[in-house]
C-alpha positions in Angstrom: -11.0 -27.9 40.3 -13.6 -26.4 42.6 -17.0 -25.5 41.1 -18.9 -22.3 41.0 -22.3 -21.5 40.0 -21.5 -18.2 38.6 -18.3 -15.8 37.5 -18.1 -12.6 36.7 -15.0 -10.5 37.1 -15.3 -9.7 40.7 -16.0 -13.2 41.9 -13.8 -14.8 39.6 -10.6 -12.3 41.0 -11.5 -13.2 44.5 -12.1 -16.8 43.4 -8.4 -16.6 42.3 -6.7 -14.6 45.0 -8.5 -16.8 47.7 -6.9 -20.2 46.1 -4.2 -22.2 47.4 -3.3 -23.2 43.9 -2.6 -27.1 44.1 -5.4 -27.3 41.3 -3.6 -27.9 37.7 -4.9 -24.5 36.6 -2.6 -23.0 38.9 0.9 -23.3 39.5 1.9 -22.9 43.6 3.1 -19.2 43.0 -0.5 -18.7 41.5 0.7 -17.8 38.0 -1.2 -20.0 35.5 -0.1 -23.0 34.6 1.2 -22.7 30.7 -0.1 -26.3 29.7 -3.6 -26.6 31.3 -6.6 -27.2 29.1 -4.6 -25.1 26.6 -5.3 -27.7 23.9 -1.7 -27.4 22.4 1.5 -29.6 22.5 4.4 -27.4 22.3 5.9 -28.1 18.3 9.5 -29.2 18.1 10.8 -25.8 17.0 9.0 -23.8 20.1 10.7 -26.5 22.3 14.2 -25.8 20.7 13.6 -22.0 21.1 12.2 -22.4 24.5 15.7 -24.6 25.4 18.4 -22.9 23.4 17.5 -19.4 23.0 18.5 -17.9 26.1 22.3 -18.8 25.4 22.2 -18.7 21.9 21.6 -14.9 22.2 23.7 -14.3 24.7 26.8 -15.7 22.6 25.6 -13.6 19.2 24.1 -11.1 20.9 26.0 -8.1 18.7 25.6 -9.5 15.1 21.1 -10.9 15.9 20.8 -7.1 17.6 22.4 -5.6 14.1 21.1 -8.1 11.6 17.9 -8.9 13.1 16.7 -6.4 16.0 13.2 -7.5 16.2 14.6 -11.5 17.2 14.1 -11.1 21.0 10.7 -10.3 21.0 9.4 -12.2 17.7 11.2 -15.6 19.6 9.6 -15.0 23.0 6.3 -14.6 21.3 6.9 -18.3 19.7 7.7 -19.2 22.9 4.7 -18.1 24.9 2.0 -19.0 22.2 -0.7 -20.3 23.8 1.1 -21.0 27.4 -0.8 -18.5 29.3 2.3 -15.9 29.1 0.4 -14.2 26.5 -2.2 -13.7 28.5 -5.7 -15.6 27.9 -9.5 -16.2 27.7 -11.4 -17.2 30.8 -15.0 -19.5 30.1 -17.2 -21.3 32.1 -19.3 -24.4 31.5 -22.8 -23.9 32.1 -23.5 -27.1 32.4 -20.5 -29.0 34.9 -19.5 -24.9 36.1 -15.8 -26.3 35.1 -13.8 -23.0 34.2 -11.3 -23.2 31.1 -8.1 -21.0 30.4 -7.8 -20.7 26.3 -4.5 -19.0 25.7 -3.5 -16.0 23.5 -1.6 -17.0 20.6 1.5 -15.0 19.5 0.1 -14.1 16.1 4.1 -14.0 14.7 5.0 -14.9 11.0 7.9 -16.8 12.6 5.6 -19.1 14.4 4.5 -22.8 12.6 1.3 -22.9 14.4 0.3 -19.1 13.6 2.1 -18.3 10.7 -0.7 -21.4 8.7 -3.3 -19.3 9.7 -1.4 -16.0 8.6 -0.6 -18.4 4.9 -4.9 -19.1 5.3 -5.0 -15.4 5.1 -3.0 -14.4 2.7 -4.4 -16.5 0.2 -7.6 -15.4 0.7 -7.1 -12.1 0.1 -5.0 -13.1 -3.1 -8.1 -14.9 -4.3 -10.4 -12.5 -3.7 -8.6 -9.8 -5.6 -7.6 -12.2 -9.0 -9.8 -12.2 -11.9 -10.8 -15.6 -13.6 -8.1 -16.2 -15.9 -4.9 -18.1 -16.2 -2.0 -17.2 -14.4 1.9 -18.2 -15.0 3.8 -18.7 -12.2 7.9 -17.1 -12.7 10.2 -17.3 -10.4 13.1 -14.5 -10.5 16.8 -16.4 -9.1 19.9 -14.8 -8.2 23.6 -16.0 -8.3 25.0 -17.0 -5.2 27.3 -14.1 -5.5 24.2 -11.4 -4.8 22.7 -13.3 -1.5 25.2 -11.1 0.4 24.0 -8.5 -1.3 20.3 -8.7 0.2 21.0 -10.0 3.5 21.6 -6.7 5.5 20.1 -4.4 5.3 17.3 -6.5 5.0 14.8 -4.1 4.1 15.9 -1.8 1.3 18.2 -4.9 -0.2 15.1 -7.0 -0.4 12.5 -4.1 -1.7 15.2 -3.0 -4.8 14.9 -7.2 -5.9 11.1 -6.7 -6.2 11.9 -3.4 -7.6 14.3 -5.2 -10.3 11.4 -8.1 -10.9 8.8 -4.8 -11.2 11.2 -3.4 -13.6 11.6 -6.2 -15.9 7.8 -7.3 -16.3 6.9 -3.7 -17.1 9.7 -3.8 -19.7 8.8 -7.2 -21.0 5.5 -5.6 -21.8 6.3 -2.5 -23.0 9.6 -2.3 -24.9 12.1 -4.3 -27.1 15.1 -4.2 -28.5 17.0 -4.8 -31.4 20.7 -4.6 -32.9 21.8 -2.0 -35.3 25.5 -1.4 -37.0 27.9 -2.9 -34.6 26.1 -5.0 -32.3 24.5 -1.7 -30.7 20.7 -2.6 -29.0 18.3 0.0 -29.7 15.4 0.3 -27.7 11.8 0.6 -28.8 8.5 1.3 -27.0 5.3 0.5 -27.3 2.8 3.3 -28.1 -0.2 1.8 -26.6 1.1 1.7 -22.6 0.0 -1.9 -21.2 -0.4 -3.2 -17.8 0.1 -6.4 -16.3 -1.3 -7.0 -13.3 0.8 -9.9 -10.8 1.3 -10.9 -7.5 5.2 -11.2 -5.8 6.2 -13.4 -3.2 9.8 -13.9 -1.9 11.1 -16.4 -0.8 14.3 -16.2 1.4 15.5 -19.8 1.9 16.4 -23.5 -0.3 15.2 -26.7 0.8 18.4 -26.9 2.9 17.5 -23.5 4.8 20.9 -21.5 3.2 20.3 -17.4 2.5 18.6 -17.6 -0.9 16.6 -14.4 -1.5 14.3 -15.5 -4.7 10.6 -13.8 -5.9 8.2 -16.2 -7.2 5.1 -14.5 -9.5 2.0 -15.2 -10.5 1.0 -13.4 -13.2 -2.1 -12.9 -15.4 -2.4 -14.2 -19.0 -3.8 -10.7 -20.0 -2.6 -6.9 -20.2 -4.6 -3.9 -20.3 -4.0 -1.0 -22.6 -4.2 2.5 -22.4 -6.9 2.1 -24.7 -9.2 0.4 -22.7 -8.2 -3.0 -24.6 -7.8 -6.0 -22.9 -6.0 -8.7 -24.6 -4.8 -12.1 -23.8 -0.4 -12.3 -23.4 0.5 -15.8 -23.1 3.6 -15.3 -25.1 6.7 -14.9 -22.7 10.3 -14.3 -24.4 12.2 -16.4 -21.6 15.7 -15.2 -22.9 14.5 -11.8 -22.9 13.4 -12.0 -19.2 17.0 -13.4 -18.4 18.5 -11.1 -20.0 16.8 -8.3 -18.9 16.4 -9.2 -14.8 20.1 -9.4 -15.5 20.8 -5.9 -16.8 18.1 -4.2 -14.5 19.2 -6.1 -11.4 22.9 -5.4 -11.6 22.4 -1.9 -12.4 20.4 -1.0 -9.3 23.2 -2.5 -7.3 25.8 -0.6 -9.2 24.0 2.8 -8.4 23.6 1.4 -5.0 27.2 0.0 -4.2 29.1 2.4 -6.8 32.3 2.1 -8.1 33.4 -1.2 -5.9 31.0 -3.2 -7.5 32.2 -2.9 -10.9 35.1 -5.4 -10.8 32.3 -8.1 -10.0 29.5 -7.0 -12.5 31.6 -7.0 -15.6 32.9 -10.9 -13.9 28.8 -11.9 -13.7 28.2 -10.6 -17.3 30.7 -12.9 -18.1 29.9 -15.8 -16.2 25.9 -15.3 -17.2 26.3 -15.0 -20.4 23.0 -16.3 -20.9 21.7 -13.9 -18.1 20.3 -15.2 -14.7 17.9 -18.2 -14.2 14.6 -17.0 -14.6 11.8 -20.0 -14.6 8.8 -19.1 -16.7 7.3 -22.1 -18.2 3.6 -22.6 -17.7 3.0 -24.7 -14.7 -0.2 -26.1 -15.0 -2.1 -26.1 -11.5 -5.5 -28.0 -10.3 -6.6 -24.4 -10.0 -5.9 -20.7 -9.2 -5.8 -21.5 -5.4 -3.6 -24.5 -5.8 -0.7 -22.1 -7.6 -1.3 -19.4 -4.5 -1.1 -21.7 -2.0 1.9 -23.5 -3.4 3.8 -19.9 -3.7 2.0 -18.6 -0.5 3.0 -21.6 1.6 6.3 -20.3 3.2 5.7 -16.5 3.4 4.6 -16.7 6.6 5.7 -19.3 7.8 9.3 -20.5 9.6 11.3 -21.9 6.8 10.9 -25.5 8.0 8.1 -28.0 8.3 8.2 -29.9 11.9 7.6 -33.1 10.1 11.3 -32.5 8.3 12.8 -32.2 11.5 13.0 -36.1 12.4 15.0 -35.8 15.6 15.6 -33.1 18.7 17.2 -35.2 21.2 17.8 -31.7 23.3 21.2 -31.0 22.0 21.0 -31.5 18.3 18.8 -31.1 15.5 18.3 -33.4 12.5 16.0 -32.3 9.8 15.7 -33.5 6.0 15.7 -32.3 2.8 15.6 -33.4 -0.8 18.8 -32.2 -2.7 17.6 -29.7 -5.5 21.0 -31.3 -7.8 20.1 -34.1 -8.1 17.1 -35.4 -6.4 18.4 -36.9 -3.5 17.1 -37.3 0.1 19.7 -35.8 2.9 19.7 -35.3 6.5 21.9 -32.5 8.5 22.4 -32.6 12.1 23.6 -29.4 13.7 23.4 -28.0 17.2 20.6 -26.8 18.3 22.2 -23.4 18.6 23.3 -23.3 15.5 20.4 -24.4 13.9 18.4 -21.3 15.4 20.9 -18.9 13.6 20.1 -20.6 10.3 16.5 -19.8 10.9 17.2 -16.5 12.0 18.4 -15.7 8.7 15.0 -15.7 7.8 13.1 -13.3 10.2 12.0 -10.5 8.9 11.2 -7.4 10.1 7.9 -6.4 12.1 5.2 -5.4 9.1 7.5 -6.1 6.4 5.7 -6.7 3.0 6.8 -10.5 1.8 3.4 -10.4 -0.6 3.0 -7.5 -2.9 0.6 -6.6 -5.6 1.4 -5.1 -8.9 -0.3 -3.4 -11.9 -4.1 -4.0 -12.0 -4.1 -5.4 -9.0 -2.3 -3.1 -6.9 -5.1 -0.9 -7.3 -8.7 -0.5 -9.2 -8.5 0.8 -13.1 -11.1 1.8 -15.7 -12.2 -2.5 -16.7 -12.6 -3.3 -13.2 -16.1 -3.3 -13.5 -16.7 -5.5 -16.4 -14.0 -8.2 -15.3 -14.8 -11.6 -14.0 -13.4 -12.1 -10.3 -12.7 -15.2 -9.3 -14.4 -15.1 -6.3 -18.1 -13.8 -6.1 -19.0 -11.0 -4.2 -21.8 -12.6 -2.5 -19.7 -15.5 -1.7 -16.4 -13.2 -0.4 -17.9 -12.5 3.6 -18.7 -16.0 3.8 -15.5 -17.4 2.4 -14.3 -14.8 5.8 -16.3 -16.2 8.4 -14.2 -19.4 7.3 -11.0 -18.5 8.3 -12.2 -17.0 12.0 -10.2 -19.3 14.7 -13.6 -20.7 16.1 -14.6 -22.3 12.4 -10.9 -23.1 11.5 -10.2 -25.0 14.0 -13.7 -26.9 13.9 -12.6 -27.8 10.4 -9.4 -28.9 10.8 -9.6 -30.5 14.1 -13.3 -31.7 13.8 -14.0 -30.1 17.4 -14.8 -26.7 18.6 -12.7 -25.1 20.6 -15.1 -23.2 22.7 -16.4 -26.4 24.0 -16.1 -27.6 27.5 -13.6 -31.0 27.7 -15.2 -32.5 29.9 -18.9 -32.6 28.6 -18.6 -30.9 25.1 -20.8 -28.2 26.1 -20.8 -24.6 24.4 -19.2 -22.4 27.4 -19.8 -18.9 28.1 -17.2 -16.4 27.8 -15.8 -14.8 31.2 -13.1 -12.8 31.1 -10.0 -11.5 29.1 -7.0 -12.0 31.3 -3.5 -9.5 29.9 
């Protein structure tokens, strides 16, 4: 590539409308080549996109516009990450006057590259909001029955399961029951009115990628009371959580689906007897952060590692997976189309809320002041500066991006390019 001993917009646009493009920067139309300097080799599940998705849509077009509109544009964004498409930074080497095009990155959830960063996030803000105490980890399971239930439509299916997980917590805490004169429950409620405070994550998928809508908590070992007590709860009535997820669960979708779904909740009373599989035994993590990032890890994230897919041979797709049953390692090789519509499953929508907070963390109560964060407030702006892309990647990659290839030199920034 030519040098130049200065750029600035001007001089850089003339520069580039003057060029006969045979540099690499430049393809020979003078659009910007996608792979120069850009740092990035194109991951596995980009590539399959980039190969498959064009025909893959046109042959389900109908049921991916219904099920999930916002697929077109979230997969061209995972496409173009970083490849110039997206637009990109322009810097110049003070030293060897090289010029360097970084490219934008797509910033989706969908994305394996982006969506760490968006996980990075995510758990920093968790951390920065949780007070130093245990927490339980509970995960909230359905029947494979209800998955059709909260596949479409996504949105309000999915936000009446965290409603049903909201529901039963609160009434955990709050009320009981017991049997009077033939076998009828009475309810009871507590006069002092406590508060948990938790976080909810759902996750959509199994190890082997089918639909299966779940919510993992984490949840503080203390309530608060209207009082203004604070008192520890690390007693958790596991039947009563089964139980009761049941009950609150299937009534929502009784009011919701009426009279049709009758038939098939008096058949999952039956079948449940025991009510559904809720998992609430304490987990005992290194730490705080190691239970977030272990709940955190696929919220925004594609629902598949690239190191489980062990083969893309630009027809088919093997990826592995360790049975749940019993243990086992297994492999599944499916076309390439098909395997996107198994991911698709898993989109969601544009600014949908896959982590929520509840109780006294959703908002700030009367013993904020006098309880212990876990972070510091003097150490939560630095902890920020850690996750910017110019530390991260310094970090993890033990080189700064900004940095000219060539001679490692700190370049100057030129110009934004849309």
């Amino acid at each position: 590539m030519e040098n130049i001993e200065t750029i600035n917009e001007n001089n850089f646009l003339e520069f580039y409308n003057s060029r006969t493009y045979t540099a690499n920067c430049f393809n020979d139309d003078g659009s910007l080549n996608k792979n120069y300097n850009s740092f990035k080799t194109t991951g596995v599940i980009a590539s399959i996109f980039e190969d498959h998705w064009a025909t893959t849509y046109s042959n389900n077009k109908d049921i991916i516009d219904c099920c999930r509109p916002n697929a077109s544009s979230e997969i061209q964004k995972i496409i173009d990450c970083y490849n110039k498409n997206l637009g990109c930074s322009v810097y110049e080497c003070p030293h060897c006057h090289d010029i360097i095009f970084v490219g934008h990155t797509c910033k989706s959830r969908f994305c394996s590259s982006c969506g760490y960063k968006y996980k990075n996030q995510r758990v920093e803000n968790i951390m920065q909001t949780a007070y130093n105490c245990q927490h339980r980890q509970i995960v909230f399971t359905i029947p494979e029955q209800l998955r059709k239930y909260f596949f479409f439509p996504f949105e309000n299916r999915i936000n009446l399961l965290f409603k049903a997980v909201r529901d039963t917590i609160y009434s955990i805490l709050n009320e009981s029951f017991k049997k009077i004169k033939n076998g009828i429950l009475k309810k009871y409620t507590s006069r002092i009115k406590y508060t948990p405070g938790f976080f909810a994550f759902l996750h959509t998928f199994g190890r082997d990628l089918k639909w299966n809508p779940h919510i993992h908590i984490l949840i503080a070992e203390i309530k608060l009371g209207s009082n203004n007590s604070c008192i520890p709860w690390k007693f958790f009535d596991y039947d009563a959580l089964s139980f009761r997820f049941q009950k609150i669960l299937l009534d929502i979708l009784s009011k919701i689906l009426g009279k049709s779904f009758d038939k098939e909740k008096s058949s999952l009373y039956r079948k449940y007897s025991k009510g559904f599989y809720v998992y609430a035994e304490p987990k005992k993590f290194k730490d705080l952060k190691s239970g977030i990032e272990y709940v955190t890890r696929y919220c925004g994230r594609v629902p598949i590692s690239e190191n489980r897919i062990i083969n893309y041979d630009g027809t088919n797709v093997t990826f592995s997976y360790i049975d749940h049953k019993d243990d086992k390692y297994r492999e599944i090789t499916l076309p390439a189309s098909q395997f996107i519509m198994i991911l698709l499953r898993h989109l969601l929508p544009t600014q949908f809320k896959i982590i929520r907070y509840y109780g006294f963390y959703r908002k700030k109560h009367s013993l904020h002041a006098k309880m212990i964060p876990l972070i510091k407030q003097h150490c939560k702006n630095f902890r920020k500066q850690l996750l910017k892309y110019e530390v991260s990647i310094s970090l993890a990659f033990n080189r700064n991006p900004h940095n000219c290839p060539k001679c490692d030199t700190k370049m100057n920034f030129v110009l934004y390019i849309n």
